[in-house]
Structures are given as C-alpha cells and as structure tokens.
Backbone as a chain_set.jsonl record, in Angstrom:
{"seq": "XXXXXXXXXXXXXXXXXXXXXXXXXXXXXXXXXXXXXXXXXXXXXXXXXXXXXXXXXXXXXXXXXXXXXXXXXXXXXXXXXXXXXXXXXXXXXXXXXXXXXXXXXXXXXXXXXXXXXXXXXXXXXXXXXXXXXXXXXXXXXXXXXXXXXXXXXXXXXXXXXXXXXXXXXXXXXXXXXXXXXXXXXXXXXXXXX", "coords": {"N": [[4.542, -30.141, 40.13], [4.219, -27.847, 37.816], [7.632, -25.159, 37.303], [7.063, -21.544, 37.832], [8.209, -20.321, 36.119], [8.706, -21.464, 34.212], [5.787, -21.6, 33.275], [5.666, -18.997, 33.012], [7.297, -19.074, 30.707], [6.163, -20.267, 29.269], [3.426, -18.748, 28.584], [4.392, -16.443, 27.637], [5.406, -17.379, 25.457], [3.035, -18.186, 23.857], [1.39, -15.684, 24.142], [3.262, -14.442, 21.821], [3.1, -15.749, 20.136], [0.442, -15.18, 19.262], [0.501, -12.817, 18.717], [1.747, -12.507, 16.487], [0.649, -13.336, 14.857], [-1.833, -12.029, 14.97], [-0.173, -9.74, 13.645], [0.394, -11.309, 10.898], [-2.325, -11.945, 9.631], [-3.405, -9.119, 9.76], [-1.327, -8.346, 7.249], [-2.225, -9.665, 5.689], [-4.513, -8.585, 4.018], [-3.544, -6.996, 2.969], [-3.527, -6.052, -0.642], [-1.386, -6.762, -2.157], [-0.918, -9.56, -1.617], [-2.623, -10.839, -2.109], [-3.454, -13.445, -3.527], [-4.63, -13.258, -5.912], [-2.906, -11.707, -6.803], [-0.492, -12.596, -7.797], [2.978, -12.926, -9.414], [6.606, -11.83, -9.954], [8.19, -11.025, -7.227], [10.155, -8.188, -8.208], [10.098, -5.661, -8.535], [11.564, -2.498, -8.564], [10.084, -0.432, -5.85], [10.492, 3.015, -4.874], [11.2, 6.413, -2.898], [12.192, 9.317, -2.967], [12.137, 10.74, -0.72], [11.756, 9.34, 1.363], [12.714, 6.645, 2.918], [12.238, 2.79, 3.008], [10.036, 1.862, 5.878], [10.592, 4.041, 6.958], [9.43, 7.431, 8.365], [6.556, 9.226, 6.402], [6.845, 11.928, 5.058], [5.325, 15.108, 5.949], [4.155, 16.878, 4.492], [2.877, 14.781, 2.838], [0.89, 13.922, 3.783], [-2.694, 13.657, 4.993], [-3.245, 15.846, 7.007], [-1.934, 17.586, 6.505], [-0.072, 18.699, 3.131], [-1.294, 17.044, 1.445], [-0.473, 15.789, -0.505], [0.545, 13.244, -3.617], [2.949, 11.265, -2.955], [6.282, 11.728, -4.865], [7.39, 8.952, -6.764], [9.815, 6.201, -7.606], [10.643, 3.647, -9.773], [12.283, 0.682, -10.853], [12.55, -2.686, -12.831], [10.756, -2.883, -14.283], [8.75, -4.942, -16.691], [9.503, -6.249, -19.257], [7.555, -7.104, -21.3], [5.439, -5.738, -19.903], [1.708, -4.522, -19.726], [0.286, -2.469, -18.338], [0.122, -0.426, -15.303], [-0.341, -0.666, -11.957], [-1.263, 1.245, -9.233], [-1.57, 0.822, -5.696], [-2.492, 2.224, -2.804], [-2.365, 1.425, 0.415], [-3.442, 1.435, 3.673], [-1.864, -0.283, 6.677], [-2.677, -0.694, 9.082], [-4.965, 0.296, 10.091], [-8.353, -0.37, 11.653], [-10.716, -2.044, 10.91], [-10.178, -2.442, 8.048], [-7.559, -2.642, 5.408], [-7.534, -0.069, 4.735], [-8.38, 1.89, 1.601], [-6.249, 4.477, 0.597], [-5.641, 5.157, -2.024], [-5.7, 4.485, -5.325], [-4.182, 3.746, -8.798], [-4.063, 3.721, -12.231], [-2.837, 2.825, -15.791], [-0.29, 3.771, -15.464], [2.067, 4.938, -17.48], [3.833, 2.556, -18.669], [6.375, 2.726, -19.831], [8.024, 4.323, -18.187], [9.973, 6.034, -15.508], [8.779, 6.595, -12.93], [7.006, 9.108, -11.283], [6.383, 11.982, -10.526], [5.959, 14.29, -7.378], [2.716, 14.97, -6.531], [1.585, 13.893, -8.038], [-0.994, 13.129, -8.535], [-2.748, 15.073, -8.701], [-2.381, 15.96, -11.437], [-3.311, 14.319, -13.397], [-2.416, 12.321, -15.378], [-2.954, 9.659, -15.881], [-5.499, 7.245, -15.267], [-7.491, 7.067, -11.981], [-8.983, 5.462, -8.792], [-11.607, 5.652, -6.478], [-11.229, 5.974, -3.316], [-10.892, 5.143, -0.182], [-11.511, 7.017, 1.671], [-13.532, 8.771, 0.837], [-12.905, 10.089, -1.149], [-12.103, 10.229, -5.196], [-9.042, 9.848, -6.226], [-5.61, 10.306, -5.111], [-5.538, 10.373, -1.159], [-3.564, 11.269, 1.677], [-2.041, 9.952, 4.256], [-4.371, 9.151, 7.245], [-4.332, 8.725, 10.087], [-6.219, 7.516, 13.219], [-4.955, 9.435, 16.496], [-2.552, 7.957, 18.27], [-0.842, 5.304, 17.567], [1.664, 4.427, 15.362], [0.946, 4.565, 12.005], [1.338, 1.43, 9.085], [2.399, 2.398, 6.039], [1.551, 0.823, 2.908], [2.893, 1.115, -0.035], [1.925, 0.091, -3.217], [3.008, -1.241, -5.749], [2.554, -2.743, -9.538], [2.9, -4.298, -12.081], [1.435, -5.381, -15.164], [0.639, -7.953, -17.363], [-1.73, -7.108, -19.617], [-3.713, -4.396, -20.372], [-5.874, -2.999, -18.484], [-9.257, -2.773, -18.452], [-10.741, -0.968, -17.105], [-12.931, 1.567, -15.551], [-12.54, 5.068, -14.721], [-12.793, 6.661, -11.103], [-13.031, 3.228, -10.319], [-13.695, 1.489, -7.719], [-11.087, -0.568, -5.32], [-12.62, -2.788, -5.597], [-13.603, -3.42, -7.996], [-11.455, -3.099, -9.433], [-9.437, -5.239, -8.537], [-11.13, -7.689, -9.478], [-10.866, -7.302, -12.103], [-8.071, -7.952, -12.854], [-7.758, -10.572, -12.986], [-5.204, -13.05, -13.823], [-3.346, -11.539, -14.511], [-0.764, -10.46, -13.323], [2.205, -9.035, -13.865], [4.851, -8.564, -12.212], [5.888, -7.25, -9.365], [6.018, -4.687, -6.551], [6.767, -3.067, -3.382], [6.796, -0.314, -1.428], [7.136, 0.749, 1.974], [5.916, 3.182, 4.287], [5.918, 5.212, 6.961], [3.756, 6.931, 9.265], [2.389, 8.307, 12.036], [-0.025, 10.332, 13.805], [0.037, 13.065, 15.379], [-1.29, 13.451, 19.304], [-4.165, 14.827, 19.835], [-4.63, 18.106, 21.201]], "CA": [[3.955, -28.868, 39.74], [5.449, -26.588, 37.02], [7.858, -23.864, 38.3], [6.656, -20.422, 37.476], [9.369, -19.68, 35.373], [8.006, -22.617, 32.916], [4.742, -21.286, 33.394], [5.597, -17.577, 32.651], [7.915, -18.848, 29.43], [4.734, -20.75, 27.9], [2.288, -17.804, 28.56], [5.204, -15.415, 27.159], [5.599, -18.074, 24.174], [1.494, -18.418, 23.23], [1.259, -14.331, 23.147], [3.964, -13.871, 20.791], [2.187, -16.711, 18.846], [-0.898, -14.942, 18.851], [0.867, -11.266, 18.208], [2.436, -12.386, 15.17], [-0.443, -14.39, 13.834], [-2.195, -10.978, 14.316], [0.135, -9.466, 12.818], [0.1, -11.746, 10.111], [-3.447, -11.769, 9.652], [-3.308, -7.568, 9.079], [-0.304, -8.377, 6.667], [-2.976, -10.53, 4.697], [-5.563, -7.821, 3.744], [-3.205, -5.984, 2.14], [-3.859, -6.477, -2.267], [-0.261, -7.349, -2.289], [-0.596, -10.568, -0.581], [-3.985, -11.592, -2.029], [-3.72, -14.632, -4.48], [-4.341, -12.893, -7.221], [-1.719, -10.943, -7.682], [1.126, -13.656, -8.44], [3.688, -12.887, -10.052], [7.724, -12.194, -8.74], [8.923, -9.539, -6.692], [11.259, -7.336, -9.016], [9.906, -4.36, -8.855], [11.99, -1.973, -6.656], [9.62, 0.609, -5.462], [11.634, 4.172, -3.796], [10.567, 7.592, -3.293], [13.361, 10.183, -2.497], [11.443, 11.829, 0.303], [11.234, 8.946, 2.857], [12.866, 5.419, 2.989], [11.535, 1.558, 3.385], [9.858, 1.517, 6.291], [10.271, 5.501, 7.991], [7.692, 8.66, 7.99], [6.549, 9.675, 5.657], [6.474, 13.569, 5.356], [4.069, 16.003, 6.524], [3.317, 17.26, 3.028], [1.845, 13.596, 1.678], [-0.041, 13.082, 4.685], [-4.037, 14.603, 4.749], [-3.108, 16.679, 7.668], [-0.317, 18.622, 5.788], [-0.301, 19.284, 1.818], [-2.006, 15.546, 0.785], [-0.22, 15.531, -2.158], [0.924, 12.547, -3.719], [4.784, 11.646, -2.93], [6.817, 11.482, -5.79], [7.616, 7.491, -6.314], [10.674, 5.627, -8.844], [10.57, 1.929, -10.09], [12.939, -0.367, -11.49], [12.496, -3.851, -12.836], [9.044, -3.601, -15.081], [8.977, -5.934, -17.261], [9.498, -5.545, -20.889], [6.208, -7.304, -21.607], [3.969, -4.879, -19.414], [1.025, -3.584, -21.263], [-0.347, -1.905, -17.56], [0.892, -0.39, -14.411], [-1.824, -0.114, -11.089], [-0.203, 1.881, -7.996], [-2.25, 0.868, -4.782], [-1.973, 2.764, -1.332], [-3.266, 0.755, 1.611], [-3.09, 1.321, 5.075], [-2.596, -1.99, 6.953], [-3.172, -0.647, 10.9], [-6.51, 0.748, 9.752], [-9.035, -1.251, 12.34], [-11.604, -2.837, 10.077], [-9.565, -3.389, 7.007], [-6.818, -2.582, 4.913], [-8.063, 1.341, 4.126], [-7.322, 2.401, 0.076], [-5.589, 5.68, -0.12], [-5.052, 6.008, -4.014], [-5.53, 3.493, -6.87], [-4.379, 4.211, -10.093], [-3.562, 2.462, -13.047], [-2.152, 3.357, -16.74], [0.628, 4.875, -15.404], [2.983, 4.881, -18.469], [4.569, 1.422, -18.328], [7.986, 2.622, -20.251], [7.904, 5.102, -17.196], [10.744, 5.261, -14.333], [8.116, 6.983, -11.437], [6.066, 9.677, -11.136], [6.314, 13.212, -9.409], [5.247, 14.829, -6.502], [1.659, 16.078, -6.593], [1.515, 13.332, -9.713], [-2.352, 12.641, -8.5], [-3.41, 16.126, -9.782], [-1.589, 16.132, -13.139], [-4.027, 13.436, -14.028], [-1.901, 11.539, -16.388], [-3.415, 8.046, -15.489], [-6.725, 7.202, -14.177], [-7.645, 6.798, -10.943], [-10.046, 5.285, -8.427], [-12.167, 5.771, -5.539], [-10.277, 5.731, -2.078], [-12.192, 4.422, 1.465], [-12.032, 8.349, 2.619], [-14.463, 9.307, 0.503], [-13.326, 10.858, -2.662], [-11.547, 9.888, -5.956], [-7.29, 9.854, -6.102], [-4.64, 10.362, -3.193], [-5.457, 11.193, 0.261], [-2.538, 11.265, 2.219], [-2.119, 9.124, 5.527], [-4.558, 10.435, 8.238], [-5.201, 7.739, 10.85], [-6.691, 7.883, 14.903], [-4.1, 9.756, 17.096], [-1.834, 7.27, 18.835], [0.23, 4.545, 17.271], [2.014, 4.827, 13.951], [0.269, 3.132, 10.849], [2.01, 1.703, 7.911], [1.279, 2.505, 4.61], [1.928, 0.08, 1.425], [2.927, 1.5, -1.462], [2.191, -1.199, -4.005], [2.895, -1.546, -7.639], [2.283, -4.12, -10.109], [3.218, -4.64, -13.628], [-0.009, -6.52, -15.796], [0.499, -8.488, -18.993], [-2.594, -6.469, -20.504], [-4.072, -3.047, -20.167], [-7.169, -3.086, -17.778], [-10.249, -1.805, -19.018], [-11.362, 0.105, -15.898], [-13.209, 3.491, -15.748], [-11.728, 6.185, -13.645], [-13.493, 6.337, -9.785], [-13.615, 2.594, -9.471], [-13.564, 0.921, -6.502], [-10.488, -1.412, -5.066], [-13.0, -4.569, -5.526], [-13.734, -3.552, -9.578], [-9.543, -3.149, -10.036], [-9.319, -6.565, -8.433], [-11.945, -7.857, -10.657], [-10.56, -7.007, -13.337], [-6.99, -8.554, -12.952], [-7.19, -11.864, -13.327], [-4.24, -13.745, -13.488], [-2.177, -10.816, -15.543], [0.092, -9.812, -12.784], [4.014, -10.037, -14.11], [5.986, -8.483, -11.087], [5.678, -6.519, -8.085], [7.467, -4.397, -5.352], [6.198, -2.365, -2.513], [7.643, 0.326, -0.344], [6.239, 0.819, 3.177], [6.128, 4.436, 5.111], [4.916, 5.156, 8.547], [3.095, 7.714, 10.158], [1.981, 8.665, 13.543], [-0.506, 11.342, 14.206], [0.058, 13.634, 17.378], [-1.947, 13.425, 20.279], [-4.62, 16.064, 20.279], [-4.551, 18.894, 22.354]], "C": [[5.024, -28.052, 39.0], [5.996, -25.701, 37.651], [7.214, -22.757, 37.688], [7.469, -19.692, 36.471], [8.656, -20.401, 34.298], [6.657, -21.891, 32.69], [4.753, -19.925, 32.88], [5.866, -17.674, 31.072], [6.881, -19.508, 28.44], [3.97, -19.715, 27.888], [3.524, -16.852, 27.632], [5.68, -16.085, 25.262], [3.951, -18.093, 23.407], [1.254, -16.646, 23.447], [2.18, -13.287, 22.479], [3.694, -14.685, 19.993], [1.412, -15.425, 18.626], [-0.577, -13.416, 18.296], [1.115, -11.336, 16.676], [1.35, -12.971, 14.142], [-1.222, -13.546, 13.409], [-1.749, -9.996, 12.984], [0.554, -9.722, 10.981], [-1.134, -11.642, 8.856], [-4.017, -10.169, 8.78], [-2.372, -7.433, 7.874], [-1.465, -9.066, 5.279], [-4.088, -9.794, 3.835], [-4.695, -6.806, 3.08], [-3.485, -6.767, 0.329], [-2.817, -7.364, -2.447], [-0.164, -8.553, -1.844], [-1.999, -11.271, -1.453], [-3.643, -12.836, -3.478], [-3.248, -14.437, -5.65], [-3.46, -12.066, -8.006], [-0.06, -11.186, -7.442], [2.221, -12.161, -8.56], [5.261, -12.58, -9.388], [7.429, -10.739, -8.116], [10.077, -8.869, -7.304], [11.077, -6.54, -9.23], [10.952, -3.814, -7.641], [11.353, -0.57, -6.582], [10.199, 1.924, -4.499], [10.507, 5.338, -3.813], [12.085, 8.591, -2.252], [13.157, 10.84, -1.337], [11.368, 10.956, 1.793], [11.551, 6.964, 2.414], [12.332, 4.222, 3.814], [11.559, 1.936, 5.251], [10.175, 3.129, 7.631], [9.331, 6.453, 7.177], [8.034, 8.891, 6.901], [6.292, 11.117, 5.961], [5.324, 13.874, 5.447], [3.172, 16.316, 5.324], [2.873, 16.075, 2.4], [0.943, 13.27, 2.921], [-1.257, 14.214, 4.849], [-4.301, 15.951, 5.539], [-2.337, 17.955, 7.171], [-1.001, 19.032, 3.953], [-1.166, 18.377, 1.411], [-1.803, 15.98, -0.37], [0.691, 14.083, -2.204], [2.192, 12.368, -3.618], [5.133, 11.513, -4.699], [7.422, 9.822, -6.207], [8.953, 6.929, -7.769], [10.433, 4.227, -8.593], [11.559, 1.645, -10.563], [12.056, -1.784, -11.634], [10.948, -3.913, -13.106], [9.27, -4.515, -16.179], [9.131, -5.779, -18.782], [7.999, -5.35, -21.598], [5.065, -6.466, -21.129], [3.432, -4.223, -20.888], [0.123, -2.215, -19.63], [0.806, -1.576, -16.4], [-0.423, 0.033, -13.329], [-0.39, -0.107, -9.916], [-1.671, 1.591, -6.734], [-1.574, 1.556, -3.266], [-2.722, 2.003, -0.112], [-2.566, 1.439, 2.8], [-3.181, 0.013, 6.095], [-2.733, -1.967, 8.055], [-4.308, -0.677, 10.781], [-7.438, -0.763, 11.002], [-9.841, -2.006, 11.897], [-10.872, -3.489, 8.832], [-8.436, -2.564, 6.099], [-7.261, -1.735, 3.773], [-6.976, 1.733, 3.062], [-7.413, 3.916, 0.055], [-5.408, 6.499, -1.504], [-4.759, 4.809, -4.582], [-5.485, 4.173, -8.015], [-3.447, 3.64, -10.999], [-3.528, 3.309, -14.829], [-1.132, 4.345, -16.805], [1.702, 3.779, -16.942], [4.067, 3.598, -18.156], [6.626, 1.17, -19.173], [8.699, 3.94, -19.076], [8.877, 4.735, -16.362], [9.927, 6.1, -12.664], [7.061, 8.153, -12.187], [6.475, 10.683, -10.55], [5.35, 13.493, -8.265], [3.653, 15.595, -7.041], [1.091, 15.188, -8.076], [-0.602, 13.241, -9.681], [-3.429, 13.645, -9.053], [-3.531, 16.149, -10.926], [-2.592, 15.162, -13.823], [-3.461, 12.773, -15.173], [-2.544, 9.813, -16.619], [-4.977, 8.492, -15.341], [-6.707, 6.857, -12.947], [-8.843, 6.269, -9.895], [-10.566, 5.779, -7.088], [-11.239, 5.151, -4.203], [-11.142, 5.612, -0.707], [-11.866, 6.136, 2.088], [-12.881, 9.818, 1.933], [-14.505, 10.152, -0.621], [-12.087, 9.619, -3.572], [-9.701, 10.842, -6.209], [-6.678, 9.968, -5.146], [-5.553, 11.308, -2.669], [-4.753, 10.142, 0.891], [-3.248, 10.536, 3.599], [-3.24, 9.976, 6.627], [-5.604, 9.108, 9.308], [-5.232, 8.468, 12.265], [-5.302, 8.587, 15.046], [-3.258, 8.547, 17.998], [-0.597, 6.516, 17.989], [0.649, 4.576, 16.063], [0.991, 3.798, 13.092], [1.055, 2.779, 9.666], [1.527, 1.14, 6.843], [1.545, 1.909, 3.545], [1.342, 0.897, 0.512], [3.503, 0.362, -2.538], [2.098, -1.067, -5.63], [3.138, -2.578, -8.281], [2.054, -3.534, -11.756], [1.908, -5.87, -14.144], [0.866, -6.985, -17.344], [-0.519, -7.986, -19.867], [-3.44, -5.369, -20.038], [-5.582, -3.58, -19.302], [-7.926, -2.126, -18.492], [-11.496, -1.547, -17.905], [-11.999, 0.999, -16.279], [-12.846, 3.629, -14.376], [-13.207, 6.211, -12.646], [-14.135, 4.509, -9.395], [-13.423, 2.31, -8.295], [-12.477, 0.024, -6.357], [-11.117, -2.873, -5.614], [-12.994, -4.684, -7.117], [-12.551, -4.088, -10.221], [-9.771, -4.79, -9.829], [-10.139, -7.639, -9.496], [-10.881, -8.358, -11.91], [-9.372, -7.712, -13.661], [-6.826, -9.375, -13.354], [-5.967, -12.423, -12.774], [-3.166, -12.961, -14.283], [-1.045, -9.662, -14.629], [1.779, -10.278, -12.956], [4.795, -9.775, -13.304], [5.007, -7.08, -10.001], [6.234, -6.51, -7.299], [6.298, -3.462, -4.98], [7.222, -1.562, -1.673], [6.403, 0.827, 0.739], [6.738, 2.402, 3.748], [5.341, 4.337, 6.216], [4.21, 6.044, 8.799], [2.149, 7.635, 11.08], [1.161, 10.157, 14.105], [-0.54, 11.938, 15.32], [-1.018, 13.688, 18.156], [-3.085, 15.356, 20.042], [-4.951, 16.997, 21.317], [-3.687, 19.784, 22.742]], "O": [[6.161, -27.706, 39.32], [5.355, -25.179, 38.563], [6.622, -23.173, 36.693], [7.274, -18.526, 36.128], [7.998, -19.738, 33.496], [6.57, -21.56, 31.507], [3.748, -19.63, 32.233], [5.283, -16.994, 30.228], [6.781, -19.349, 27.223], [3.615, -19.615, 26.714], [3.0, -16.667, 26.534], [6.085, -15.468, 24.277], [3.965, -17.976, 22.182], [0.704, -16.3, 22.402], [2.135, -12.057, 22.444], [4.074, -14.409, 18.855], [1.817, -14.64, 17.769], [-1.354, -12.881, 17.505], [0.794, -10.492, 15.839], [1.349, -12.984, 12.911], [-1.618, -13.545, 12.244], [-2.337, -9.63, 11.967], [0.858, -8.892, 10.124], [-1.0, -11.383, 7.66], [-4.673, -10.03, 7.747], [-2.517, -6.348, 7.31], [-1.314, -8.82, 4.083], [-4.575, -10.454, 2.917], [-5.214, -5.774, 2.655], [-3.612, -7.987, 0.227], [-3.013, -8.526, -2.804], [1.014, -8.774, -1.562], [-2.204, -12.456, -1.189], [-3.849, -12.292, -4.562], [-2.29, -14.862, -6.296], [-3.297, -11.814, -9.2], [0.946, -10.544, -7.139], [2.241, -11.024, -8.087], [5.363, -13.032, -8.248], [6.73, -9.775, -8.427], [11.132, -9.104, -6.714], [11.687, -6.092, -10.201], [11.179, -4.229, -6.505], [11.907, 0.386, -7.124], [10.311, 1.679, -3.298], [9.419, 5.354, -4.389], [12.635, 8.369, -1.173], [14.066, 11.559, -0.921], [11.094, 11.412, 2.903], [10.778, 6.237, 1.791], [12.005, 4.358, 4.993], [12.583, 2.198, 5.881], [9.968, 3.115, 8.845], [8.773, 6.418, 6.08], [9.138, 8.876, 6.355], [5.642, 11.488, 6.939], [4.358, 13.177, 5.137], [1.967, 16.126, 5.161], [2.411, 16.268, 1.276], [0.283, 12.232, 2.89], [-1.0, 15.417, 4.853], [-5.063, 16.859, 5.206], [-2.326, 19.105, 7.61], [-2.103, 19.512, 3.687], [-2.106, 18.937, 0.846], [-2.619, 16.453, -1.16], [1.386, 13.72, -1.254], [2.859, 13.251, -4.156], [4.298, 11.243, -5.563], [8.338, 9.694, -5.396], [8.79, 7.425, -8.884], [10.107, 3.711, -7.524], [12.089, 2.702, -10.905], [11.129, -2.068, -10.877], [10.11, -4.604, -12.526], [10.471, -4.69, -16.39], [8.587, -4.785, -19.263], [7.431, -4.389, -22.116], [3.974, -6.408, -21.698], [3.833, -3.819, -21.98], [-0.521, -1.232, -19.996], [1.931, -2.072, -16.355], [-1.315, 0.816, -13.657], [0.647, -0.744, -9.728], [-2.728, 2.179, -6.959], [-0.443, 1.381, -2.813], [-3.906, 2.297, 0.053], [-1.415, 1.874, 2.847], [-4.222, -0.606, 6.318], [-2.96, -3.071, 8.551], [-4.923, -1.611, 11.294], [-7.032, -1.925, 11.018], [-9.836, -3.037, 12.569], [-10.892, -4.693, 8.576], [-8.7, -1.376, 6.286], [-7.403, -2.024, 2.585], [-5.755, 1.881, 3.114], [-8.381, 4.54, -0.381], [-5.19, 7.647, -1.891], [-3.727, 4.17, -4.379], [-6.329, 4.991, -8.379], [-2.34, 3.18, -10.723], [-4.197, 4.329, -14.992], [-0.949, 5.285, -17.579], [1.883, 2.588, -17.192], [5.042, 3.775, -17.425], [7.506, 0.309, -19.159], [9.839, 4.365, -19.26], [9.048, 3.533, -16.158], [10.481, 6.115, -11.565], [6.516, 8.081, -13.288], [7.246, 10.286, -9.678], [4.205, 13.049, -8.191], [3.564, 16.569, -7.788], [0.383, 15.677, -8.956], [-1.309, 13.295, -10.687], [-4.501, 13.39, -9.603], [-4.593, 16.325, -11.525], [-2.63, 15.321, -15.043], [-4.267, 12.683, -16.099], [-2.403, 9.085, -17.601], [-5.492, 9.609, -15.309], [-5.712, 6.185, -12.675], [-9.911, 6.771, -10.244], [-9.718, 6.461, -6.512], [-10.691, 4.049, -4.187], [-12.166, 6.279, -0.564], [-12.145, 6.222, 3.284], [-12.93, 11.022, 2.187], [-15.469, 10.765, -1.079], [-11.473, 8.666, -3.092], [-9.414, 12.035, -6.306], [-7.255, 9.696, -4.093], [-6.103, 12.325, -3.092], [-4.906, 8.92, 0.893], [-4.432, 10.514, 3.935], [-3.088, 11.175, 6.862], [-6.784, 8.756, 9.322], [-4.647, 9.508, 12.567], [-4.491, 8.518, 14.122], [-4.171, 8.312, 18.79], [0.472, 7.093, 17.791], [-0.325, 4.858, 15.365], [0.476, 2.72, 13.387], [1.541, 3.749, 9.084], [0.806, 0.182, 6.564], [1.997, 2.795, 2.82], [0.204, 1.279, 0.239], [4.625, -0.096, -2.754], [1.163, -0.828, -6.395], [3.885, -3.428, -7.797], [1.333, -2.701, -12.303], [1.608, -6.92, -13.576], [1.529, -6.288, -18.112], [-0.358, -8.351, -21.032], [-3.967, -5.681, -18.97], [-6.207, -4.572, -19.678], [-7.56, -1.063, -18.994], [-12.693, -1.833, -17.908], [-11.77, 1.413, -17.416], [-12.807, 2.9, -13.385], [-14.335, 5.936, -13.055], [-15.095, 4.253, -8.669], [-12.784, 3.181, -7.705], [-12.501, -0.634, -7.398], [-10.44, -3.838, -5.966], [-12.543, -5.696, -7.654], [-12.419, -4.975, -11.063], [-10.191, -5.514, -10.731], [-9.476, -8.334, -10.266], [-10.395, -9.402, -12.347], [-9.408, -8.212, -14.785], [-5.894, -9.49, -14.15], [-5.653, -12.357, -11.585], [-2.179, -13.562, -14.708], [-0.636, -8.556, -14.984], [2.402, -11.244, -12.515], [5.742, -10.561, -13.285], [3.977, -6.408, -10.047], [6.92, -7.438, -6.872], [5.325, -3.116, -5.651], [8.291, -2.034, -1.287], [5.239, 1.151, 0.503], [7.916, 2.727, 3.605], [4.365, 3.615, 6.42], [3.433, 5.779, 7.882], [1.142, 6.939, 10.944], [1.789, 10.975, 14.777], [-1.112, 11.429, 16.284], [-1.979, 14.092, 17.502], [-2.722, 16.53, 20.104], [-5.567, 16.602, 22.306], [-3.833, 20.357, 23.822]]}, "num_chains": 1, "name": "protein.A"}
C-alpha cells in the first residue's frame, strides 16, 4: 500500500497539472495567442504609468477617470501599412472581455497619449461593456484580473469601419500580421462595503 506521502505528492502533482492547464487554457482566448496572428514578437509595448505585469492606475480603470493610458512601442516594422491596439481581459469568466480595439494608429508613430481614445485619431471598435472605444478595467470585486495590452503591426491597412466588433477585426486580418508585443497590467477591485 502507497504511503500517504506518495499519495499526497501525486494528488499535489495532478492539481498543479490541472491549474496550469487552466491557466493555460485562459492564456489561449486571448487574440494574441490565436493562430492568426503569426508573426515575431518585437514589438516592445510600455506605458510610463504602470510596469509589465503591476496595477494599473486608478485613472485608466472604469471606476476612476477610464481614460485611456498613455502607451510607447518600439520595433514596428518598416514595412507596416497598419497598427490594431487590442485590450483584453483574460480573468473575465466567460471569455477573454475586449476593452478597446483600435486600429490606424499612425504606423511611423512611437505611442499614443493619455486620454488618446477621445482625441479620435484612429478608429475604433465596439468593446464587450457595451459601448464603442476604451473602458477602463472594471471586473467582480475579489481577485486581481490581468489586462493584455496587445499590439500588432499588419503588412496592409485593414478596411474596417469604426464600432466593429473583435470577430469583424479578426476577420479581416488574415495572414498580414508582421510583429507583435504585449504589456500586461493588473487590477483588483475593493471589496464592497
């Protein structure tokens, strides 16, 4: 008969399988990850307000100002003729909730400003909380969520109209993705009460 120690370290080994597979799994529903959008990783996505992988401030999140952060790039490609900025959330419980799509940002461009989602310089599309351009992070109360900020360099201008949908953008891509970088932020909504 197995000792209990063996017995604890397989049960303690099959649900950190199954954690990571989740976590995998949620990692997979983000755009960034989906098939179609090849190409390398050389973008380096920043934003001065909140580094890879901590909060993001109060003022970009829906609770606070919901204005767009301010974001910088490196490493577009010479060849771009497009640039599409996606915001996902990848805790979100059903699926990998869009924040802010928008695409013709100026591809000889090194970012964007704060509050850039007003200024309307680009177009923009329809976001899963019910209107058209940024809204800022604003998930359940409890555990942090984190938010991909994804950009992607195209080999040819998309011919979108402004409020589509995540599935149209995709659509539309093809196989004309030449690089891509992502920066991740967190946030954690307080407990109400």
């Amino acid at each position: 008969m197995p000792s209990m120690t063996i017995v604890r370290g397989f049960w303690t080994v099959g649900l950190l399988l199954t954690l990571l597979s989740g976590c995998q799994q949620i990692e997979d529903r983000l755009v960034i990850n989906d098939a179609k959008t090849g190409g390398l990783w050389s973008v380096k996505l920043t934003c001065p307000d909140f580094n890879q992988g901590e909060p993001i401030p109060l003022k970009y999140v829906h609770d606070g100002q919901n204005m767009s952060p301010p974001l910088q790039w490196v490493g577009i490609p010479a060849e771009s003729r497009d640039l599409i900025l996606i915001v996902q959330d990848a805790d979100s419980s059903d699926k990998a909730r869009v924040h802010w799509t928008a695409w013709h940002l100026p591809v000889d461009s090194t970012g964007i400003v704060v509050n850039a989602s007003r200024d309307q310089h680009f177009v923009e599309g329809k976001n899963d909380l019910g209107g058209v351009g940024y809204d800022g992070p604003d998930p359940p109360p409890g555990k942090p969520h984190r938010y991909y900020f994804q950009l992607f360099a195209l080999g040819q201008r998309l011919n979108v109209t402004a409020g589509a949908t995540l599935q149209t953008l995709m659509s539309a891509l093809g196989d004309s993705v030449l690089a891509k970088g992502q920066l991740v932020g967190t946030y954690q909504k307080p407990p109400r009460g």
